[in-house]
C-alpha positions in Angstrom: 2.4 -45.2 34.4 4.1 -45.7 30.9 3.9 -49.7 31.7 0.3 -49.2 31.9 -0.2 -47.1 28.7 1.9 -49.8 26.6 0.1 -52.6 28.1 -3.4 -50.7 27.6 -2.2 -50.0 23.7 -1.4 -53.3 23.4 -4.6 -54.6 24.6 -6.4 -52.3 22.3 -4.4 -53.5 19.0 -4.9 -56.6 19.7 -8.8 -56.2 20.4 -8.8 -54.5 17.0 -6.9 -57.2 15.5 -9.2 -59.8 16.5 -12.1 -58.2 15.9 -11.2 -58.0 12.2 -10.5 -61.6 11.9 -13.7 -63.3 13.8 -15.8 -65.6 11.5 -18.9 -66.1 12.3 -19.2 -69.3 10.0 -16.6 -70.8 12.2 -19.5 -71.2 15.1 -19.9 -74.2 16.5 -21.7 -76.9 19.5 -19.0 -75.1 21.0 -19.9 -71.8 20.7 -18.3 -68.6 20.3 -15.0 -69.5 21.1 -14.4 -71.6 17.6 -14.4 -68.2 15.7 -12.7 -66.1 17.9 -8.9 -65.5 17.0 -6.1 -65.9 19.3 -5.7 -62.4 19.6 -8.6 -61.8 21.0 -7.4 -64.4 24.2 -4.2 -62.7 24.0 -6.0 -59.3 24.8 -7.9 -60.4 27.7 -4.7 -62.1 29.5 -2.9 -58.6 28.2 -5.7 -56.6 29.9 -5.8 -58.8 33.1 -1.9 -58.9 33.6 -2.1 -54.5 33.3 -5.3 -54.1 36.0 -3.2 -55.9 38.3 0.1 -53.9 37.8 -1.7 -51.0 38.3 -3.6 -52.5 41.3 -0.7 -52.9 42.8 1.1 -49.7 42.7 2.2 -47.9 45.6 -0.5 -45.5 44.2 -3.6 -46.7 42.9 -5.2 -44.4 39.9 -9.2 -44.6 39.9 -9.2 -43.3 36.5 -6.8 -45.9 35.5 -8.5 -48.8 37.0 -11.7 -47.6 35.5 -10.4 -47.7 32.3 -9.4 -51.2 32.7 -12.8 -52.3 33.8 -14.6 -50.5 31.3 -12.4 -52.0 28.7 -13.5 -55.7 29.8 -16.9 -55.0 30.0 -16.7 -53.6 26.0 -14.8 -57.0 25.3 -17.0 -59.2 27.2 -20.2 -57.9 27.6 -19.9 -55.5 24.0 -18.2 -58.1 21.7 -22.0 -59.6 20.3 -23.3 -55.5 19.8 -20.4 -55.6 17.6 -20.1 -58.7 15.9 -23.9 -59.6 15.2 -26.5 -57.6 12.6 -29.2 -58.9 14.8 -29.7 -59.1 18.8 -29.0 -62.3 20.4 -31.6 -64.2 22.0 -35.0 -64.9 20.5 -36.3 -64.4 23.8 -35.3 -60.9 22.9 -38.0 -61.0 19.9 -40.6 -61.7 22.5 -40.1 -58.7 24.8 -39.3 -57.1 21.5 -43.2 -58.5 20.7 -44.5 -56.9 23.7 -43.5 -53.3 23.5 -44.6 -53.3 20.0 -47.8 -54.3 21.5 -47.9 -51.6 24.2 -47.0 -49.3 21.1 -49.5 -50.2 19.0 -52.7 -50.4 21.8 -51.1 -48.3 24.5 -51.9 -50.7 27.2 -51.5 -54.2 28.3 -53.3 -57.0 28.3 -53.3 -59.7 31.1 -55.2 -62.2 29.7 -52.0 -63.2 26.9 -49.2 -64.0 28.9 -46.7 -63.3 31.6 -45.4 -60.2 30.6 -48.7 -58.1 30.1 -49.1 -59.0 33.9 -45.5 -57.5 35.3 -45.3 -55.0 32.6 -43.1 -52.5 34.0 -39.9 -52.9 31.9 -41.9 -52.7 28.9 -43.8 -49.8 29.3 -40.9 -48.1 30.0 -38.9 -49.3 27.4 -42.4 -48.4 25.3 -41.7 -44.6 26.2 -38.3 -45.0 25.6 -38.9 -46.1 21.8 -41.7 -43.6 21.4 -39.4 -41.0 22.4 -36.5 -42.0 20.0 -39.2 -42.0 17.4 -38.7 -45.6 16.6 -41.3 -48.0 15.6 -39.5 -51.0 17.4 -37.1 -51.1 20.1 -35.1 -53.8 17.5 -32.6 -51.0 16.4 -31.0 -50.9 20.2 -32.2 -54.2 21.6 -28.6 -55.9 20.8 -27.2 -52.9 22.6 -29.0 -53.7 25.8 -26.3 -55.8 27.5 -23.4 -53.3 26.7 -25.8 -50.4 28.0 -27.3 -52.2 31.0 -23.6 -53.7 31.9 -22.6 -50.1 31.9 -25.2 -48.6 34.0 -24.5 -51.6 36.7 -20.9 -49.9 36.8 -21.8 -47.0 39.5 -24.4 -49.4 40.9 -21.1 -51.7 42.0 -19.0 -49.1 42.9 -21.3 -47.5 45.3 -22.4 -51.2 47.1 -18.9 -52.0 47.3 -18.0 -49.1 48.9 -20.8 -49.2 51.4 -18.6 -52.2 52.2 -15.4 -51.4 52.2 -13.3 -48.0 52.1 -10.5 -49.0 50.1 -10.4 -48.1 46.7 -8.3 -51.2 45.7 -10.9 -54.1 47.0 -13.4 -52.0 45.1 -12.1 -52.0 41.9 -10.9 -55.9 42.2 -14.0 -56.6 43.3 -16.1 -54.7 40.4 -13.2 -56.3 37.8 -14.3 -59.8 39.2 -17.9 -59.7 39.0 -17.4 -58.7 35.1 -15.0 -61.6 34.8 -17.4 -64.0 36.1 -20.8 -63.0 35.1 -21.4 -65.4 32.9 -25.3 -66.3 33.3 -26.8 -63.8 30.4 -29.8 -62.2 32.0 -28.5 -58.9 31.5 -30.2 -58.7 27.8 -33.2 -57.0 26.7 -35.1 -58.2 29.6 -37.3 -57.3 32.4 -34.7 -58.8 34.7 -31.4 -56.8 33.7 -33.4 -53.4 34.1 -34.9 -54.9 38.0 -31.3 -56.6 38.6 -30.2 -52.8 38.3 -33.3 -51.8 40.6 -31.7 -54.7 43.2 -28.3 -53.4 43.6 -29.6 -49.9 44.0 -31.9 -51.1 47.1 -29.1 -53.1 48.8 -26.2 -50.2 48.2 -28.6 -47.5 49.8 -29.9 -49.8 52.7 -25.3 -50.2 53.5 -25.0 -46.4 52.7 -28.1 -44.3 54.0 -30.3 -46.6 56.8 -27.1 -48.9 57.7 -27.4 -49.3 61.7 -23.5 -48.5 61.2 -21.7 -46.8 59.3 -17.6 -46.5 59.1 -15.1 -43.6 59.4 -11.9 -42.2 60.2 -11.8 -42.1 64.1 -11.7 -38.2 65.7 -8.5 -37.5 67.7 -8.6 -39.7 71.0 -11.3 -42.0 69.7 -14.6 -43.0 71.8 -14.6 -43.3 75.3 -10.7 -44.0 75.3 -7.6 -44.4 73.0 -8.1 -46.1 69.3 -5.8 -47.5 67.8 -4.2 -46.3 64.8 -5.5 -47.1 61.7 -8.5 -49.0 63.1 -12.0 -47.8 62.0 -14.5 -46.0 64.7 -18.3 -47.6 64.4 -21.0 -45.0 64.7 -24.8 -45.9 65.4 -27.6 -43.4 64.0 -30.3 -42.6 66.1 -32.6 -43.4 63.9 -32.9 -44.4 59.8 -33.9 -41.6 57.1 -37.7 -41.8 56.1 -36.7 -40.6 52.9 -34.4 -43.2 52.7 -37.1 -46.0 53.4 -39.4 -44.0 50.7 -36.4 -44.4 48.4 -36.0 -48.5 49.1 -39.6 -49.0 49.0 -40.3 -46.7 45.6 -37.3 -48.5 43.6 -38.9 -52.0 44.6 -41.9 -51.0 43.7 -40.7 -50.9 40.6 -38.9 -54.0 40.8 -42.3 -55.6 41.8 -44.3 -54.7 38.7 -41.0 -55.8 36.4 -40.1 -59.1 37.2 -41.9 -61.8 38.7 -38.5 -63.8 40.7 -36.4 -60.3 41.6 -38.4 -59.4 44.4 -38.2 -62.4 45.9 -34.9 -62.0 45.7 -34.5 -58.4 46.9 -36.5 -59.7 49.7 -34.0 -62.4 51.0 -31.0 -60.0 50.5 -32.4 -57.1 52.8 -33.8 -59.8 55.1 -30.1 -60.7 55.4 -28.8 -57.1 56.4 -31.6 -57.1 59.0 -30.2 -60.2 60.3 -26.6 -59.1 60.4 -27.7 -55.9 62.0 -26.6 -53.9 59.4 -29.9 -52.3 57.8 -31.8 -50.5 60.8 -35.1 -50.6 59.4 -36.4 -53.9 60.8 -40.1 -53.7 59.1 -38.1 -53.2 55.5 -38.3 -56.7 54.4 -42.2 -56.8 55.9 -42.8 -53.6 53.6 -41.1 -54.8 50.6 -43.0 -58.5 51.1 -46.5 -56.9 51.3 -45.4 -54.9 47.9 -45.0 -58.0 46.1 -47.9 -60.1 47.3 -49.8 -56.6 46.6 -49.3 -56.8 43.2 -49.2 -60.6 42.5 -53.0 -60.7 44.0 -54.3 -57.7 42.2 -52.4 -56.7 39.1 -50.8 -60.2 38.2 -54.0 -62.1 39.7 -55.0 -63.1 36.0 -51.7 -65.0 35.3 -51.3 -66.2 38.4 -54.9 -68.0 38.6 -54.4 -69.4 35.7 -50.8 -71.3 36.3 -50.8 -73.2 39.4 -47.2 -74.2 38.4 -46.4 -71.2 39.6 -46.4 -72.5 43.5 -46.2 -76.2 42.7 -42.6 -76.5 43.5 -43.0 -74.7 46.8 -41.0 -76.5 49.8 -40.0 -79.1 47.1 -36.4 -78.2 47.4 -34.9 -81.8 46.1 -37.1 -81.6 42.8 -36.5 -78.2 42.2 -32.6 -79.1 42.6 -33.2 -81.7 40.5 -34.8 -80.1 38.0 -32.1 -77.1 37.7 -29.3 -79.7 37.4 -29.6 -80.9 33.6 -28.5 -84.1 32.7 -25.3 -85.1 30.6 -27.1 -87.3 28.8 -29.4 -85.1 27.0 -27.0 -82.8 25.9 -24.4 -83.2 22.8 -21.3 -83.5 23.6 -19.9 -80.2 23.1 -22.8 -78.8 25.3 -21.3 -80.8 28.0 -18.1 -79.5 28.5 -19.5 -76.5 28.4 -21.8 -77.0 31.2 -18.8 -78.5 32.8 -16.8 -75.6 32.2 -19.1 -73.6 33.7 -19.8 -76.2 36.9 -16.0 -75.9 37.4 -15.8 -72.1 37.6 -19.2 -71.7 39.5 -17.8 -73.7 42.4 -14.4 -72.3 41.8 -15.8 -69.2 42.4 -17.4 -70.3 45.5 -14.5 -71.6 47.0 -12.3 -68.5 46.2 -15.3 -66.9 48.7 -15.3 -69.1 51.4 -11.5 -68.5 51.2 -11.9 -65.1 51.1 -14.3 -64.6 54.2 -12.1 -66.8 56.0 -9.2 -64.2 55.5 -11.5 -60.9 56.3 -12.5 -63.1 59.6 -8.6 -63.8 60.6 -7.9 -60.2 59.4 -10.7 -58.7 62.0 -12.8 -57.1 59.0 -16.5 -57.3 58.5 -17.5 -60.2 56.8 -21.0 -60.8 57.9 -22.9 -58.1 55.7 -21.2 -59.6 52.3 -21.4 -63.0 53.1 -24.8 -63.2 54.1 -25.8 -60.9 51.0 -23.9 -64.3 48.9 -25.8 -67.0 51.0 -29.4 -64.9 50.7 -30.7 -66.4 47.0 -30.2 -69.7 48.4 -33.3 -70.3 50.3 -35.0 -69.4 46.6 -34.3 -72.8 45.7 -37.0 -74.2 48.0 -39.8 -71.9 46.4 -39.6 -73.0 42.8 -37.5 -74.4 40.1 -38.4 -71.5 38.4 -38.0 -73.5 34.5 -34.9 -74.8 35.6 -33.1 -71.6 36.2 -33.6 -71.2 39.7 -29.6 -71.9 40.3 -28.5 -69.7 37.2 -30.4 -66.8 38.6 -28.6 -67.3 42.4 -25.4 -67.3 40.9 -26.5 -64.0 39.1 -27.4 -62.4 42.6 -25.0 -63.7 44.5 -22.2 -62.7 42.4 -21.4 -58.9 43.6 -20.5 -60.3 46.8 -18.5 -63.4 45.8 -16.5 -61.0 43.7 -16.2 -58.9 46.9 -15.3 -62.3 49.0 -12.8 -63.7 46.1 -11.4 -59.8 46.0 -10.2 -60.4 49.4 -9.0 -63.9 48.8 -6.3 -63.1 46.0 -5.6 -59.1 47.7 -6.2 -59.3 51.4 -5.9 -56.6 54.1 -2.9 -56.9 56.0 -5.7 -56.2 59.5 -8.4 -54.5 60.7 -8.6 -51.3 58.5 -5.3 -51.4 56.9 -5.4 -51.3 52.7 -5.9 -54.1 50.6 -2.3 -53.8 48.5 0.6 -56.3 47.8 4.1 -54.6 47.9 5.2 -55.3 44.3 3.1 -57.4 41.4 2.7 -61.1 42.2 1.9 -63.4 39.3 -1.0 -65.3 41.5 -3.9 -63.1 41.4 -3.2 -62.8 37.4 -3.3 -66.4 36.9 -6.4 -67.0 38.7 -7.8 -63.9 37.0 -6.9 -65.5 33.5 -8.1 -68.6 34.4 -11.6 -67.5 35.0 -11.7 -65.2 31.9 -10.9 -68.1 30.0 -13.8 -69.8 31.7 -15.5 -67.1 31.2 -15.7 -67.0 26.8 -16.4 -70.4 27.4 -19.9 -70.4 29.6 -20.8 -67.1 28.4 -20.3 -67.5 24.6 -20.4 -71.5 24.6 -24.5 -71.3 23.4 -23.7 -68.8 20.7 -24.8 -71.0 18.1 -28.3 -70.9 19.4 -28.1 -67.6 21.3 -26.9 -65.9 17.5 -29.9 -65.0 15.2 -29.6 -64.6 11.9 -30.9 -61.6 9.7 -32.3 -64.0 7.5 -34.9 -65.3 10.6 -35.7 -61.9 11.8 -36.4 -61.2 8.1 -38.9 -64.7 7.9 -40.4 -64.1 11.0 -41.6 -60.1 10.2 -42.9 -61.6 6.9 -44.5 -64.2 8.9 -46.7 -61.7 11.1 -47.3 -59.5 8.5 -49.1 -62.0 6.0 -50.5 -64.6 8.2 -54.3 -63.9 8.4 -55.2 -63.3 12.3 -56.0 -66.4 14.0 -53.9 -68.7 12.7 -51.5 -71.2 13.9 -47.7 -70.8 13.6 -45.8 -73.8 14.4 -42.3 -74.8 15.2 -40.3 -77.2 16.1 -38.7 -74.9 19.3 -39.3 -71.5 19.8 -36.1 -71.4 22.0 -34.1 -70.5 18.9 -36.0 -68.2 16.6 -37.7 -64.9 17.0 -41.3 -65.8 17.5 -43.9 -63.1 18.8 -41.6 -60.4 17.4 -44.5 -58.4 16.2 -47.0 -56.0 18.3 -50.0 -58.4 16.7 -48.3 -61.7 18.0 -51.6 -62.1 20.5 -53.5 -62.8 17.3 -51.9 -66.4 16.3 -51.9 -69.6 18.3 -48.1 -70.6 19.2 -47.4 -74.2 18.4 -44.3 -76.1 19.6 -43.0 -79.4 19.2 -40.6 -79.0 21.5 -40.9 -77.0 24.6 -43.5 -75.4 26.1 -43.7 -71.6 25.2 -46.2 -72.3 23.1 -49.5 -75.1 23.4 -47.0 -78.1 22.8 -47.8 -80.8 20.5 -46.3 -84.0 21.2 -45.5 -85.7 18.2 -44.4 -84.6 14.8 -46.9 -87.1 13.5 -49.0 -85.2 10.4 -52.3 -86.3 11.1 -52.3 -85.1 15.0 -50.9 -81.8 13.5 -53.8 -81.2 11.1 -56.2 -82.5 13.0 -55.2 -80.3 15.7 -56.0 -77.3 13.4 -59.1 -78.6 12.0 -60.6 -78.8 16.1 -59.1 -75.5 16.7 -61.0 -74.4 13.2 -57.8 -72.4 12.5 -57.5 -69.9 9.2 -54.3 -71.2 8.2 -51.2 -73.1 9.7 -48.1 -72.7 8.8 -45.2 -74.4 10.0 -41.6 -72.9 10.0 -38.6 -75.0 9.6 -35.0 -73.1 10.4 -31.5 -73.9 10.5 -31.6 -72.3 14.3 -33.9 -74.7 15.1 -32.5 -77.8 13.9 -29.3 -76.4 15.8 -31.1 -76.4 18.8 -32.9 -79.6 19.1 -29.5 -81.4 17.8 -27.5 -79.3 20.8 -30.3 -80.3 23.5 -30.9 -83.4 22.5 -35.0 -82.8 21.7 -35.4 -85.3 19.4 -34.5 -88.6 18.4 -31.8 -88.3 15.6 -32.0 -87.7 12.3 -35.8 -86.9 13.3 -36.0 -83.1 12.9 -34.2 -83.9 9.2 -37.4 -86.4 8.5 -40.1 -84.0 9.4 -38.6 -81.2 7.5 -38.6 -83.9 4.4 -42.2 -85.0 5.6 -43.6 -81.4 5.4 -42.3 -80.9 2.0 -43.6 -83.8 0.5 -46.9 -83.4 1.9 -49.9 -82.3 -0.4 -51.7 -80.7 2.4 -48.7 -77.9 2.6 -47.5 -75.4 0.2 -43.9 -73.6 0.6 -45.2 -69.8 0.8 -41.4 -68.9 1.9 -37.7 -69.8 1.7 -34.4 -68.1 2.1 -31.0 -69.3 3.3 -31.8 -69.9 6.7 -35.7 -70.3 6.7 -38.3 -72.3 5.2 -42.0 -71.3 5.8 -45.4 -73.8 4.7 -49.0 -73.5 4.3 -51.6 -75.6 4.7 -53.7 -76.1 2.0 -56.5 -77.8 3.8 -58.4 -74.8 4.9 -62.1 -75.3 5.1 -63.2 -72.5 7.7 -61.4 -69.9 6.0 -63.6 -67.4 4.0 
């Protein structure tokens, strides 16, 4: 116990230490990891070496372990709540957009984009700012992946022990899926708050309808003698309606949130049908006719308007294809860290294969978690979903690796016996460090287009609040600065140059630009030209180079635009040229 305290003090000395000494002007291609100190690395291979001391005591302390684990999440998943004066992500300024919208009219509308048609999330985050007496959910947005990390905490612990009685796997299991979550999607966003939604289902489907359910044998066992230490299997006679109400209410939510989740939560309880496990055979129909419910009625406006939406449906090779990015277009520093995070994606996979492989030769139950890590596969053959389609399986997929790869690095001795070592081996710890280090480098390796600055936030609220409605607001990407932040974003036409989350022009050529806004018989235009962006393009490879440097030089020099706008960071202009203004 007194190792563990001294280890634990030491980790938090050295947290403070580095959090003191990060410099954010020291971000790079590379990410976070150029500004963070030594220290902080030191703290995390501190931290991992004490969880597994203490994992491997002759008595395990919950209280202890939890400690631990809620220590890495506030490294990992906290440090950027700590460290930044604005929230990452610009797509957080668009959902931020949204529920100022909702605010501001007190309903939604389907006709402007994708989220007024699966608007859960942000009604309820609405009520939520309403109720705080806040005028934008901006104040707590940066907060969301600390909060929403947190709340996935009891979520964990309750699926993993629908899977397992021992306290240890539990815990290893939890540590490793906050080791190893590396694919962001639990900020401010309609999927971290359905994600949460998702885990619930599947732990009460293992836990209250399971066609079996595990206990300590009674004296004499079932119909004969059982061994010691092995685990009795009782069948119910029938699943709990309230329990199927429960399921079905939860995805209901899930199914007005998030267009992809469903799909997912689908798959998954399809996959404890399969394996016998979940009782309620119909569940997956119920949950199916749910989502196609809503898409038809509720979402029917988006839907019929983007075909793309079912265009890569049975295309399985070109959605692959278009999920696996290409070297070539990215710098070079964005490379190794997409190979950084290749490497520890199939690492992790492998430690899982390993892992059920040693539940199967130990006679435990592997079916139920490996199936639940195979389910978002078959996803992959509906859509490329923007290219993320593989990011997002990882994401669902990765409770039960951690569970698998728990059992790799701390297996059962057999059927029913704890998961413990005798003393402290160094192996699991090194393969722990190993993928934390991994880890701060795929999670934090886009920081220096995921960070945005005060400075834009600052342009873009200035932007929405003198623009006259129904003008144009161009940029070269809207993938690195906080369009739509405003509840009145549904009154300006989104421009890009880049990508396509606005209408996309494809050239940076003046004349299309203005002639584009003469047919569209716009108000104003305004362009805005940010260090974020020029960041972003250069990282992806968007444009030729030097290009983005030329249009900025282009724009300034031409007569046609006026600078209305400039700060550190942020450079706004105006046409001139406005002949159907009045």
């Amino acid at each position: 116990m007194a190792v563990t305290w001294g280890l634990l003090a030491l980790v938090f000395g050295l947290r403070w230490l580095a959090l003191s000494h990060i410099d954010l002007d020291r971000l790079s291609d590379y990410g976070l990891t150029t500004a963070l100190p030594r220290a902080y690395f030191a703290a995390l291979i501190v931290l991992a070496g004490s969880f597994y001391w203490q994992l491997t005591r002759a008595r395990v302390s919950t209280w202890l372990l939890a400690i631990h684990v809620l220590s890495l999440i506030v490294m990992l998943h906290g440090l950027t709540a700590f460290l930044y004066d604005e929230p990452r992500f610009a797509w957080t300024y668009k959902h931020v957009g949204v529920v100022g919208y909702i605010l501001e009219h007190g309903t939604v509308d389907p006709g402007i984009d994708a989220y007024h048609n699966w608007p859960g999330f942000f009604a309820l985050a609405a009520a939520f700012t309403a109720a705080l007496g806040l005028p934008s959910p901006l104040p707590f947005a940066g907060y969301a992946q600390l909060a929403f990390n947190l709340l996935y905490l009891p979520a964990l612990l309750l699926l993993f022990r629908s899977l397992t009685p021992d306290a240890r796997t539990v815990w290893h299991a939890t540590w490793l899926f906050y080791a190893t979550s590396w694919v962001s999607q639990d900020y401010f966003a309609p999927q971290a708050l359905a994600y949460f939604f998702h885990l619930i289902i599947l732990a009460v489907c293992l836990t209250w309808l399971s066609g079996v359910r595990t206990r300590p044998p009674p004296p004499g066992g079932e119909g004969g003698s059982v061994r010691a230490g092995a685990l009795a299997v009782y069948r119910r006679v029938r699943p709990d309606l309230p329990g199927t109400l429960a399921v079905l209410l939860l995805f209901a939510a899930v199914a007005c949130s998030h267009q992809l989740t469903p799909f997912m939560t689908v798959a998954a309880v399809s996959a404890l049908v399969l394996a016998r496990v979940c009782r309620v055979r119909t569940l997956p129909l119920w949950m199916l006719a749910l989502t196609v419910l809503w898409n038809v009625t509720m979402a029917s406006t988006y839907l019929s308007g983007h075909n793309q939406w079912y265009a890569g449906l049975g295309a399985l090779l070109a959605n692959l294809s278009k999920n696996v990015p290409d070297a070539q277009n990215l710098s070079t520093a964005h490379a190794f860290v997409v190979g950084v995070t290749r490497v520890m994606t199939l690492g992790m996979w492998g430690l899982a294969a390993l892992g059920a492989w040693r539940m199967w030769r130990a006679g435990a139950r592997f079916l139920a978690p490996g199936l639940l890590a195979l389910a978002p596969f078959p996803l992959l053959a509906l859509q490329a979903y923007g290219g993320e389609m593989l990011l997002r399986i990882y994401f669902f997929a990765l409770p039960f690796m951690a569970f698998l790869v728990a059992h790799a690095l701390l297996c059962p001795a057999g059927p029913g016996s704890p998961a413990r070592l005798p003393r402290f081996t160094p192996l699991p710890w090194l393969v722990s460090a190993l993928l934390l280090g991994a880890m701060t480098v795929a999670y934090f390796g886009n920081e220096s287009t995921n960070h945005i600055h005060r400075d834009e936030v600052q342009a873009a609220r200035w932007l929405y609040g003198h623009a006259p409605p129904g003008s144009a607001i161009l940029t070269v990407s809207t993938n690195n600065f906080p369009v739509k932040i405003s509840g009145n974003y549904n009154e300006f036409t989104h421009l890009s140059l880049t990508d396509d989350q606005g209408v996309q022009l494809s050239t940076l050529d003046f004349d299309h630009i203005l002639s584009y806004s003469t047919r569209q018989k716009l108000p104003a235009l305004y362009i805005v030209l940010s260090e974020g962006q020029r960041t972003y393009v250069n990282l992806y490879k968007k444009l030729h180079p030097g290009s983005y440097d030329g249009f900025q030089r282009s724009v300034a020099r031409s007569p046609e635009f006026r600078r209305v706008y400039a700060s550190t960071h942020v450079t706004i202009y105006a046409s001139t040229l406005n002949p159907f203004r009045r």
